[in-house]
C-alpha positions, 0 to 999 in steps of 0.5 A: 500500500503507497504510503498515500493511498491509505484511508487515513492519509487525508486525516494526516494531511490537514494535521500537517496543515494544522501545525503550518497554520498554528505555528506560522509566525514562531520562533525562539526566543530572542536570548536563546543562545548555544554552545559554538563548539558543540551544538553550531554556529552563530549563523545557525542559531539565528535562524531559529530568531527568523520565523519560517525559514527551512532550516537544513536536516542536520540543524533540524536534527540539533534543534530537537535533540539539544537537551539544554535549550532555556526553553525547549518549548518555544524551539520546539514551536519554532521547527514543529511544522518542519519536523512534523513533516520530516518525522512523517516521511521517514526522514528522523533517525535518531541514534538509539530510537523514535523515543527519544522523539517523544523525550524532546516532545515532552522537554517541550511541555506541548501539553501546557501549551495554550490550547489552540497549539496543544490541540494541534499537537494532539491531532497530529500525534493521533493522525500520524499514529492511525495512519501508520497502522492502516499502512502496510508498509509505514515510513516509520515502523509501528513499533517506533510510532508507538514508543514516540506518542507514548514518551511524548504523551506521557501515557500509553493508553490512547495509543493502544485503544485506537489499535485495538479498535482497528478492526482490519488485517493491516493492523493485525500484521503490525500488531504480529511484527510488534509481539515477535519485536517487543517479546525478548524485552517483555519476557524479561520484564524490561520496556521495548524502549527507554521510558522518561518516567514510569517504564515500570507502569507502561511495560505493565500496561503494555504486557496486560493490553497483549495478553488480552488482545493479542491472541484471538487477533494473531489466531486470525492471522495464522501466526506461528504458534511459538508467538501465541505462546510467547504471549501466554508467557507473558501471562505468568511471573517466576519460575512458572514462565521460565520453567515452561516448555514452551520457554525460548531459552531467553538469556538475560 
């Protein structure tokens, strides 16, 4: 499936269209300022002062990992229809993982931002998220979307209610990449990614939300047996897991 041929593409589409119109006119604040021997140049850093102006990838990149902006928020603000855009066509790579998105979404506090502004963030998060699970073949894997609404959002719960009331094969199929992706870390009762708070809660979460949705969805599918049992796995703690027969030997 073309990655614009997709039910919920036009839904995406005018969240992008959102973000251009919501944060026109942004930029960061007039005594931003960064380290010239790390981060960039003088020159660099004034442009994120000039609204709108198409910064290059490798200055996009920077802006969104720096961790030490004064106020990350308005930087944040400044790229986020540049970004947005980027992030949707595959064109983000951080070094460890989409996470690391969210962190710099959730070092921005977007959620307090006024409403108008957050709102749009909601939107694009949302849209972005259903459109990746009614691709077959997401410019950003499922698994990566999921880890960067969930840092960003602080919270797990809407992102998975919308796959599980995805009711179609596509998103079945993610749903059989995620569990063989995330087992390994699951079995050892680790998060699939670096969580910025409460990894604890949110592997809790996404271990119950697989137990019970997973297996009737990937039966559907004829998904290989040993990956219904590495979900029934999930199911039991101790020496009962890893005594299983069907245990896969895992070393932790």
């Amino acid at each position: 499936m073309n990655l614009d041929d997709t039910p919920a593409r036009p839904r995406l589409d005018r969240a992008l269209d959102c973000l251009d119109v919501t944060f026109h006119g942004m930029t960061a604040r007039s005594d931003a300022s960064q380290c010239e021997c790390h981060w960039g140049s003088a020159e660099e850093l004034a442009q994120l002062k000039v609204p709108d102006v198409v910064l290059h990838p490798d200055l996009l990149r920077r802006n969104w990992e720096a961790p030490d902006w004064r106020d990350h928020g308005a930087v944040l603000r400044r790229i986020l229809p540049q970004f947005a855009r980027a992030l949707v066509n595959g064109l983000v790579e951080p070094l460890f993982g989409m996470h690391e998105v969210g962190h710099s979404f959730a070092r921005g506090h977007w959620r307090q931002w006024p409403v108008q502004q957050s709102a749009a963030v909601w939107e694009f998060l949302h849209a972005w998220w259903a459109h990746t699970l009614s691709s077959s073949d997401p410019a950003v894997p499922v698994v990566e979307v999921l880890a960067l609404c969930a840092e960003a959002s602080a919270t797990l719960t809407p992102w998975l209610n919308t796959w599980e009331t995805l009711d179609h094969r596509v998103a079945d199929r993610h749903l059989a990449e995620a569990v063989a992706h995330w087992e390994y870390d699951l079995l050892g009762d680790e998060l699939p990614w670096n969580a910025w708070d409460n990894g604890d809660a949110v592997r809790t979460e996404l271990t119950a939300w697989l137990v019970r949705h997973a297996p009737a969805r990937l039966q559907a599918l004829d998904a290989p047996e040993e990956l219904l049992h590495r979900i029934r796995l999930l199911d039991l703690t101790g020496p009962t897991r890893w005594e299983d027969p069907h245990w896969p030997n895992h070393r932790y």
